[in-house]
C-alpha positions in Angstrom: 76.8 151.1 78.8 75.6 151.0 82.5 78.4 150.5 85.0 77.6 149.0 88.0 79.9 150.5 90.7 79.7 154.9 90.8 83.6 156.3 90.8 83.1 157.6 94.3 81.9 153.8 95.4 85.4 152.5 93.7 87.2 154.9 95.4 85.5 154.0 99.5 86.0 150.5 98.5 89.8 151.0 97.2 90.7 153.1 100.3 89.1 150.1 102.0 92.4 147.7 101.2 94.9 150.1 102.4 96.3 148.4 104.9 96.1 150.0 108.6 99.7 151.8 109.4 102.0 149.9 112.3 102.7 151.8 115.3 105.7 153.2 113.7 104.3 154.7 110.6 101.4 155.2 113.0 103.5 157.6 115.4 105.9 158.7 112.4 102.6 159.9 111.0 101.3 161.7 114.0 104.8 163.3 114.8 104.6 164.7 110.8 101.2 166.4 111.6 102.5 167.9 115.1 105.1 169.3 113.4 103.2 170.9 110.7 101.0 172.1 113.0 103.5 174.1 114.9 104.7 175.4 111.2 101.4 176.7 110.7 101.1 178.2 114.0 104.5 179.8 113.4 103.5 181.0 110.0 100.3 182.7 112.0 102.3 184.3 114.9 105.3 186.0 112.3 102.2 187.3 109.9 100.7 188.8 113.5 103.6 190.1 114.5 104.6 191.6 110.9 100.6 193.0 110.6 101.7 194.7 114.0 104.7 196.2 112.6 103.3 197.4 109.9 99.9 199.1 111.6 102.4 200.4 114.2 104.7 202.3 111.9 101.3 203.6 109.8 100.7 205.1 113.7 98.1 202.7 115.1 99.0 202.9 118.6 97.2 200.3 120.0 99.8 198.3 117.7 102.6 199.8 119.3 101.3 198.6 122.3 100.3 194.9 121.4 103.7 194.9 119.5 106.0 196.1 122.7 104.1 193.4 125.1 105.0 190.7 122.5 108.2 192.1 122.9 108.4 191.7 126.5 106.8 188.4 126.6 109.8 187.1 124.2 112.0 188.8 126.5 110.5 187.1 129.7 110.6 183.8 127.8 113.9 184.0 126.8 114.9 184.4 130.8 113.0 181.6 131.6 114.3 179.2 128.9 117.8 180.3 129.9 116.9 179.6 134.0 115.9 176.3 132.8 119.1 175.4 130.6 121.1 176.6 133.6 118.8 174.5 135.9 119.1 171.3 133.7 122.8 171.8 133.2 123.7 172.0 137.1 122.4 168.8 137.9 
């Protein structure tokens, strides 16, 4: 028995009647991938950050280094965000 259609041409032509998403789902769906997107760049930074720790305590000193200018750099940041609530909150 000969079919006619191949499984990967029943496949394009079901994805084919899915319906286009409204703008809601649309956006819902966009704002889903942002936010994984940030998770996985998350995930990224603490693995960095905890690859740092670990070559810095095996005495890697250039570690050291890129690990206390992260440091400062979260510091710095912090003092910004905390002008900027202080900023927003006066008015």
């Amino acid at each position: 028995m000969k079919l006619k259609y191949s499984a990967a041409t029943l496949v394009l032509l079901a994805a084919c009647d899915v319906p286009a998403p409204t703008t809601e789902e649309a956006k819902q769906q966009e704002q889903t991938q942002q936010q994984l997107q940030e998770l996985q760049q998350q995930g990224q930074d603490d693995l960095y950050r905890q690859q740092l720790e670990l070559e810095c305590f095996d005495g890697d000193k250039k570690a050291c280094d890129n690990q206390q200018k992260l440091q400062e750099i979260d510091a710095a940041g912090d003092a910004l965000e905390g002008v900027a609530e202080a900023a927003n909150a006066g008015g």
